[in-house]
VOGU-3710 file (C-alpha; in Angstrom, 3 decimals, decimal comma):
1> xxxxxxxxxx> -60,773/-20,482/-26,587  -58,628/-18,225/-24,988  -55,618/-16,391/-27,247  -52,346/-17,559/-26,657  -51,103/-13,868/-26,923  -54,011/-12,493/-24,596  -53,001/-15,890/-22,002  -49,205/-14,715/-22,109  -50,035/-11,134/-21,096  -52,158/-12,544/-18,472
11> xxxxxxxxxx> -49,237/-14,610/-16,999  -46,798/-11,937/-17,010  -49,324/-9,265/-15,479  -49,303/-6,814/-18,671  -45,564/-6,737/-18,444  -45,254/-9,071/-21,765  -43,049/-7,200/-24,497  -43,459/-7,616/-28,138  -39,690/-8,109/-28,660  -38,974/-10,940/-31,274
21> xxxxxxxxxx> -36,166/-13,594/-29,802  -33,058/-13,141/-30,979  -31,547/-16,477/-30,111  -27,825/-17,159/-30,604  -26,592/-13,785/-30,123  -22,873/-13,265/-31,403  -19,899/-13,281/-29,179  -19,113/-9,678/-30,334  -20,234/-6,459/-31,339  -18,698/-5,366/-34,719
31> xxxxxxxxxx> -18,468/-2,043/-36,563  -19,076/-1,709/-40,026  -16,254/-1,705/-42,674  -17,283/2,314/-43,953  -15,626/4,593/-46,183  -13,958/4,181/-49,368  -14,379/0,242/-49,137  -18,398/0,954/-48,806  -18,375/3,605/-51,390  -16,468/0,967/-54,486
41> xxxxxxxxxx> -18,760/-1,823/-53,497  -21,518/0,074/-54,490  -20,123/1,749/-57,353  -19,529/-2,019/-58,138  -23,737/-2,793/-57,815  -24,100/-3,667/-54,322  -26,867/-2,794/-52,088  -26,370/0,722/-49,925  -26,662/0,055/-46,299  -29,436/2,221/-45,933
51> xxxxxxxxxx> -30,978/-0,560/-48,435  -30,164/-4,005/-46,965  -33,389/-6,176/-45,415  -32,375/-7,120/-42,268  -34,978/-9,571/-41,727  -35,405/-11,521/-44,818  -33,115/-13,755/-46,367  -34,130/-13,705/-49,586  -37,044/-11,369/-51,026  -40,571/-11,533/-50,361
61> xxxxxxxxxx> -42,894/-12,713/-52,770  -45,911/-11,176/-53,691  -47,959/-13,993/-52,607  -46,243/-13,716/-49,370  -46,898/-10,268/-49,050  -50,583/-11,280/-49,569  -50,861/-13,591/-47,073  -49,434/-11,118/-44,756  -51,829/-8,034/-45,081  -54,488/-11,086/-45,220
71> xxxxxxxxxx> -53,615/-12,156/-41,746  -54,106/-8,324/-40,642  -57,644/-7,914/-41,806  -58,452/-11,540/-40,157  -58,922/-13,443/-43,647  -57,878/-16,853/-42,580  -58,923/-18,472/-45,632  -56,516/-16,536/-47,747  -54,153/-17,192/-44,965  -54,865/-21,426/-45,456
81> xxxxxxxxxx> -54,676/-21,251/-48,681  -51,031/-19,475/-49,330  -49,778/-22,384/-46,578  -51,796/-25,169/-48,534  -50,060/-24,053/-51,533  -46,881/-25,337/-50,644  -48,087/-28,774/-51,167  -45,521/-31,224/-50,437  -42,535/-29,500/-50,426  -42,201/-29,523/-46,204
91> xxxxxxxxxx> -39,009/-26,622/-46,505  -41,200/-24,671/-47,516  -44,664/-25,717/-45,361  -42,649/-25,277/-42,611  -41,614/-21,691/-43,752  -44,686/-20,954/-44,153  -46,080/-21,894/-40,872  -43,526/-20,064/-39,491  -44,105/-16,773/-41,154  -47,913/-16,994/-40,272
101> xxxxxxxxxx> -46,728/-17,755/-36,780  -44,686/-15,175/-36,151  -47,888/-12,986/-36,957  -49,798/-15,054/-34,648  -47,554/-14,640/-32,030  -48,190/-10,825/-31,957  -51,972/-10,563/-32,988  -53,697/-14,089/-33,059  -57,600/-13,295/-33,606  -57,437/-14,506/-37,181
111> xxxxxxxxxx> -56,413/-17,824/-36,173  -58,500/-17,866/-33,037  -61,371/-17,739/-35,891  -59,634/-20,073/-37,997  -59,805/-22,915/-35,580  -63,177/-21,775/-34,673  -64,481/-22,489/-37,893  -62,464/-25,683/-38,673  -61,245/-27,013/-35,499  -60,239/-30,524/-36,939
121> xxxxxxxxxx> -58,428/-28,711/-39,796  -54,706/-30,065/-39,666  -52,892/-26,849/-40,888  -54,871/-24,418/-38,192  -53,532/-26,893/-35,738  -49,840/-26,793/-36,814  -50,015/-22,916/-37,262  -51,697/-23,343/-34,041  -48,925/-25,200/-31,785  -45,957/-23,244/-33,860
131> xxxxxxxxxx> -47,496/-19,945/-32,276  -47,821/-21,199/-28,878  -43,819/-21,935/-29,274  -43,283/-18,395/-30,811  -45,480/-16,640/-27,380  -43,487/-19,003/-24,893  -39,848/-18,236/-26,864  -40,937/-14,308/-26,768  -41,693/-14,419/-23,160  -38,240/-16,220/-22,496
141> xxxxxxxxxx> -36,546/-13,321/-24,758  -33,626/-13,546/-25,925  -30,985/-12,987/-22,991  -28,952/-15,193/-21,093  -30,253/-17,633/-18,231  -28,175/-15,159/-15,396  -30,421/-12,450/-17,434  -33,837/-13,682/-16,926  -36,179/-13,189/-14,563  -37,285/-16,724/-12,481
151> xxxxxxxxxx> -40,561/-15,042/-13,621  -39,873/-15,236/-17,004  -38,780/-18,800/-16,260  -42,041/-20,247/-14,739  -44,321/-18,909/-17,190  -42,052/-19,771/-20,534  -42,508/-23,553/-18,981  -45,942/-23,334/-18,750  -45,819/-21,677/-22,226  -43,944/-24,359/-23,683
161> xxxxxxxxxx> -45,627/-27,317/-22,502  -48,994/-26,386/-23,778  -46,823/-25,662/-27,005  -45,896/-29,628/-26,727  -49,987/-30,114/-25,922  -50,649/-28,559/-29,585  -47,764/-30,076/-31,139  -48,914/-33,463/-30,372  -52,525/-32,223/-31,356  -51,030/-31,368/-35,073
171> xxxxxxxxxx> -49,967/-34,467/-35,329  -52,732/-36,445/-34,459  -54,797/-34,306/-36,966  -52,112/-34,195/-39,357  -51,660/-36,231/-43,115  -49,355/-39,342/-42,246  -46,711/-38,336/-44,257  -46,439/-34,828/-43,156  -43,319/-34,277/-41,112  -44,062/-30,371/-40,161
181> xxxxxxxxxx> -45,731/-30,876/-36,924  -42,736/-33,223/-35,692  -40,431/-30,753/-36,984  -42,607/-28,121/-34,946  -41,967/-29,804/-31,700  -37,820/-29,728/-32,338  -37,453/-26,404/-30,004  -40,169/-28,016/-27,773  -37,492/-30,747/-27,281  -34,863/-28,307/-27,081
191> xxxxxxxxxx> -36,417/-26,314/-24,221  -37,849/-29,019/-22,136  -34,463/-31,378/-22,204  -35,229/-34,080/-24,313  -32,857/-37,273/-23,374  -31,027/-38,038/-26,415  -33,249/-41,343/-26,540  -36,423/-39,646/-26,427  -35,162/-36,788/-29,379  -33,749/-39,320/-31,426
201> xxxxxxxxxx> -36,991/-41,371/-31,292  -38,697/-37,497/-32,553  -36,173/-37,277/-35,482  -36,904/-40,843/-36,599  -40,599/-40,003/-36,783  -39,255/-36,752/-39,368  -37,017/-38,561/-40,827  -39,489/-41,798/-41,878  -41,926/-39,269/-43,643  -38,944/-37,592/-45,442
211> xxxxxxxxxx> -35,062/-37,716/-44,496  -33,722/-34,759/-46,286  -35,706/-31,925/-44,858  -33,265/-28,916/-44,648  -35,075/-27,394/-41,986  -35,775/-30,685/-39,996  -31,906/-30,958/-40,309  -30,517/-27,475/-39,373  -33,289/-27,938/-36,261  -31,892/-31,082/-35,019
221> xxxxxxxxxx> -28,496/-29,930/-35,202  -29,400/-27,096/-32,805  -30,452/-29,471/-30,117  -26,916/-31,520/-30,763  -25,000/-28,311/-29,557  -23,281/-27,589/-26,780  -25,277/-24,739/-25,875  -28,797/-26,750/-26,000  -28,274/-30,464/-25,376  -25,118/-31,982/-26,894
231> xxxxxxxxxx> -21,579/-31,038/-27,815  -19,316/-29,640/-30,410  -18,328/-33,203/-31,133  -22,118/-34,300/-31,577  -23,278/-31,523/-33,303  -19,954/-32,211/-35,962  -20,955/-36,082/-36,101  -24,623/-35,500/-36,625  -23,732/-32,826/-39,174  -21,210/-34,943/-41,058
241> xxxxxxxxxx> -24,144/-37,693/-41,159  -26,556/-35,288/-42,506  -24,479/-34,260/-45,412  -23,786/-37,916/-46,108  -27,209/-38,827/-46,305  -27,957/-36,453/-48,711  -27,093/-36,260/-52,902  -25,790/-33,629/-55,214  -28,276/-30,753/-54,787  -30,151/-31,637/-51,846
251> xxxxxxxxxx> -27,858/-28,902/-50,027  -27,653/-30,745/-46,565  -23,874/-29,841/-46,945  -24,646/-26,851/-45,106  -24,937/-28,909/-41,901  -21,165/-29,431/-41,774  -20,504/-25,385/-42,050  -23,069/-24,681/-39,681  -21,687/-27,355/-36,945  -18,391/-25,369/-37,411
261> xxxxxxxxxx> -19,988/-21,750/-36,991  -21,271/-23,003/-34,051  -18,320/-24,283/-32,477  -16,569/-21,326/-33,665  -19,252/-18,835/-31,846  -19,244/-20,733/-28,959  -15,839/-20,518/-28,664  -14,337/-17,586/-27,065  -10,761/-17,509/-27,704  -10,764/-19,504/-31,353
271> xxxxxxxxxx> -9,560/-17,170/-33,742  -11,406/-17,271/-37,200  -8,704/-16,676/-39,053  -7,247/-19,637/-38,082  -10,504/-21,779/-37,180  -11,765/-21,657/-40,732  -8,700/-22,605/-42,427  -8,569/-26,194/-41,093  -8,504/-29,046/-43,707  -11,728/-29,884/-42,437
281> xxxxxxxxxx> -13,635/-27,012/-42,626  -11,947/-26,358/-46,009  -13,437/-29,709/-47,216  -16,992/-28,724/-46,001  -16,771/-25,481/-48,116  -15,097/-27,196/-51,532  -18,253/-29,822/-50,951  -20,786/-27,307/-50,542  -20,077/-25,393/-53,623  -20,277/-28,320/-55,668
291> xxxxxxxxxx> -23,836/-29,033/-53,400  -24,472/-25,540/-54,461  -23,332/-26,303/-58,567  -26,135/-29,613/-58,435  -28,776/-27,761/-56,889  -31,672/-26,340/-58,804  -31,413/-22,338/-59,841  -33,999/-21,558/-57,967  -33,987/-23,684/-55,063  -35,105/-21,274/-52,208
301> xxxxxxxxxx> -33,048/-22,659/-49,879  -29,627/-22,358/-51,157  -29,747/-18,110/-49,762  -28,962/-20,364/-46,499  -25,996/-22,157/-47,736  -24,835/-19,436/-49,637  -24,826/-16,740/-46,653  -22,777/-19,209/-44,529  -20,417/-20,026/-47,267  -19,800/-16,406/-47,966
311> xxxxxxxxxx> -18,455/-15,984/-44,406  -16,461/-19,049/-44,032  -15,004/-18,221/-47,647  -14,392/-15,153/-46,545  -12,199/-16,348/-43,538  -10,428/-18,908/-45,520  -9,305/-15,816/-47,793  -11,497/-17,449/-50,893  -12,528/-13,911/-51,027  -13,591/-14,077/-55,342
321> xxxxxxxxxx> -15,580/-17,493/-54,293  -16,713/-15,367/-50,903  -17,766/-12,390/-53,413  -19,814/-14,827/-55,748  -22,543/-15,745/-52,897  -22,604/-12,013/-51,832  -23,919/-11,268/-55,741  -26,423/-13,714/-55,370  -27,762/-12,893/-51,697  -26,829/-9,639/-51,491
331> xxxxxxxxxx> -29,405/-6,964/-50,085  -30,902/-9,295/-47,844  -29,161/-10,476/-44,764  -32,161/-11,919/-41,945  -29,636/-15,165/-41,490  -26,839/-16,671/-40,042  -24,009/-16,096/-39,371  -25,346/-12,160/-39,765  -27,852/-12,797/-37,277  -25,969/-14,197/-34,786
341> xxxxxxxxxx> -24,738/-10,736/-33,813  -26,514/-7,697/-32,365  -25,691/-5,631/-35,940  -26,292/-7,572/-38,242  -25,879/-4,837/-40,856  -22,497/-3,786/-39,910  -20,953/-7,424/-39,875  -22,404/-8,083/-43,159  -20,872/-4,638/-44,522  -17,893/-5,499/-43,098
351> xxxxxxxxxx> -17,346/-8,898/-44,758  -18,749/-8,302/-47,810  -16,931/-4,404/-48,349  -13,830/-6,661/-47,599  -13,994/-9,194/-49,817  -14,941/-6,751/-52,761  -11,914/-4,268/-51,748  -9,743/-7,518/-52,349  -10,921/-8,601/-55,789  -10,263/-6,460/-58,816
361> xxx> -12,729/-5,524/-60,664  -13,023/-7,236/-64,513  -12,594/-4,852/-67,207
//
């Protein structure tokens, strides 16, 4: 069985790059907010620049770490058995996958033996068809459609269609009730054009194994986007039925702020400082900090709501609610809306050395 990194290289005559896809670039650059606002939020215990994770959104765990150096020496069964260890908590499968993935995607002989040596197994074959996303989505990059190469074009829809071959594998192999490999074929719908019919008939078969899947959720909202296959009035509808559907805690009230940071990104003339302070957006924020309030302590996947909260608080001049989710995420930034620019760092600087400059600190 032939690599899907060693097939990609092939395809693109050697010229592949090993450049991770940085998909929804911002609409700007941004410098940081420096000097004596930098220097009093970390008097006041916030991370130095020179400190902040830029790819994680939360820290790593040790097990995590584990599994990582695991993948490098080609132990697959340690590899398995961090993934399996997620049980039947599907945020966090699908994390999982994705994170072993993403390693795949660059070096992919210790899943090449792993599906060697268990070819039927249902997790090598979800790992499996997530990679084959990752190598067509690296060979696409990350530029714009008048930046890329019809080259780059051809062989990303090759790519991507064996992705949907080992998508649907994963889910013939798959338990029932695990919604991971449907969720895994999401950007597969996204890049080949899914009619609205046929992607709706994909979320139902998520949503009837479990319908409150953050990451199922946040996935299906990209695809109602303007920029992929929808519009800022579907993406708001489907977001404002997502948050509906879900109870105190179950954090899906991020959908509604992340419909409107899309809109507002998209957007080239809205000005945030107005865009952020309608009634409506102000709603979404008031209901995700009581979302937040229900939630468990140590939920892992409130870093998400709380790094798009800080930055819509922080345009709606909530800047001691804004300064609360810094606390809690602060030091590592690898998510939206930081992400969505080029420097990530010096947006997050700038927002967060902002919003401490404007609240005093308690005696």
């Amino acid at each position: 069985m032939i690599g899907l990194v060693i097939l990609a290289v092939m395809l693109l005559g050697g010229g592949f790059k090993w450049a991770k896809a940085r998909r929804g670039a911002g609409k700007r650059e941004e410098s940081g907010h420096g000097g004596a606002a930098a220097r009093a939020a970390v008097e006041r215990g916030f991370v130095p620049a020179d400190r902040l994770d830029t790819e994680h959104r939360a820290p790593v765990t040790a097990d995590e770490r584990a599994a990582v150096a695991a993948a490098g020496t080609g132990d697959w069964q340690a590899c398995a058995a961090w993934l399996e260890a997620a049980g039947k908590d599907w945020d966090e499968r699908i994390r999982r996958v994705q994170v072993l993935s993403e390693l795949a995607a660059v070096e992919d002989q210790w899943l090449l033996a792993w599906r060697s040596a268990k070819p039927q197994d249902p997790t090598a074959a979800v790992v499996h068809a997530d990679t084959a996303v990752q190598v067509a989505w690296n060979v696409r990059g990350s530029l714009s459609a008048s930046q890329t190469t019809q080259e780059q074009f051809r062989i990303f829809h090759r790519l991507i269609a064996q992705a949907q071959e080992a998508a649907h594998e994963a889910q013939r192999l798959a338990d029932p009730a695990d919604p991971v490999p449907y969720m895994v074929e999401q950007p597969i719908a996204m890049a080949l054009g899914y009619s609205h019919e046929r992607y709706r008939e994909l979320w139902t078969q998520i949503t009837e194994r479990d319908p409150k899947v953050l990451a199922a959720h946040t996935g299906a909202l990209q695809y109602w986007c303007r920029k992929w296959r929808g519009s800022h009035e579907e993406a708001r509808e489907f977001a404002r039925a997502s948050a509906a559907a879900g109870g105190p805690g179950d954090l899906l009230t991020l959908l509604p702020l992340y419909a409107h940071l899309e809109q507002e990104m998209a957007t080239g003339d809205a000005d945030p400082d107005v865009y952020y302070k309608q009634p409506e957006v102000v709603a979404a924020a008031d209901a995700a900090l009581a979302d937040l309030a229900a939630a468990r302590p140590d939920d892992p996947r409130a870093g998400r709501l709380r790094h798009v909260l800080a930055w819509v608080l922080y345009w709606q001049d909530r800047y001691e609610e804004a300064l609360e989710q810094f606390r809690i995420v602060d030091g590592y930034i690898g998510a939206a809306p930081w992400t969505y620019v080029a420097d990530r760092k010096a947006r997050y600087l700038r927002v967060r050395d902002y919003c401490v400059s404007r609240v005093p600190e308690k005696a």
